[in-house]
C-alpha positions in Angstrom: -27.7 -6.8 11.8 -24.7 -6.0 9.6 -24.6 -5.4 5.5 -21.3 -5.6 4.3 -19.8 -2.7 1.8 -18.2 -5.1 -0.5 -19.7 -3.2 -3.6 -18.8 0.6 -2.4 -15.2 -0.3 -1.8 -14.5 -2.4 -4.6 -16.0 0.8 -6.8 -13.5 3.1 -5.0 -10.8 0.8 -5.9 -12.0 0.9 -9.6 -12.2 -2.8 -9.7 -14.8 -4.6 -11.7 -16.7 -7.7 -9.9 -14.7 -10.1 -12.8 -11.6 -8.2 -11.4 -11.9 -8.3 -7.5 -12.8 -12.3 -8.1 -9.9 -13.1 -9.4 -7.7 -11.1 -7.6 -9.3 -13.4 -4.2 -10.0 -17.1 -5.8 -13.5 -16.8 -6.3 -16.3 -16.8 -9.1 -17.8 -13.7 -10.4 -21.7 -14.5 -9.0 -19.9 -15.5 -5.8 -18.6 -12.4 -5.3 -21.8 -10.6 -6.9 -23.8 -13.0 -4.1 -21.4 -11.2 -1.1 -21.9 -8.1 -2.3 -25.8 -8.4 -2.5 -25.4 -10.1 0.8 -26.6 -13.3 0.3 -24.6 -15.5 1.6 -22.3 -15.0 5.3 -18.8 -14.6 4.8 -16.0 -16.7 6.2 -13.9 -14.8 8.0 -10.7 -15.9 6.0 -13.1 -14.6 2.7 -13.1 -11.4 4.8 -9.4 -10.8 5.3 -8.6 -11.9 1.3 -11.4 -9.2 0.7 -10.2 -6.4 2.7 -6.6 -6.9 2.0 -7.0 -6.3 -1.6 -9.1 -3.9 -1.3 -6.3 -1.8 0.8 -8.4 -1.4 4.1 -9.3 -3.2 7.6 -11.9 -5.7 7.6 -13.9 -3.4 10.2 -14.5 -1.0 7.6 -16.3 -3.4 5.5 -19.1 -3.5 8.4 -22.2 -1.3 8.3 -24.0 -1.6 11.5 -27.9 -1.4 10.3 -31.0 -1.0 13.2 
């Protein structure tokens, strides 16, 4: 099982949930629903995502046991 680290990133960026969503297309509680991981993630959600967030889509992965 994976949990994505939306949230942590986005903080290290010093971007806001309002900001991030924006930035990518998307509504506020969409992103918020990501971030809680409630939903899956399109892979093409994934790149938008990482690329503003200045890293690789791998580092968004938390492997969990």
């Amino acid at each position: 099982m994976y949990k994505l680290k939306i949230k942590e990133y986005r903080v290290k960026s010093g971007l806001t949930q309002k900001e991030l969503a924006i930035k990518i297309g998307i509504s506020q509680n969409y992103l918020s629903q990501l971030e809680n991981n409630r939903y899956d993630i399109k892979l093409s959600m994934l790149f938008k995502i990482a690329k503003e967030l200045n890293i690789s889509p791998e580092q968004l992965f938390e492997h969990k046991k």
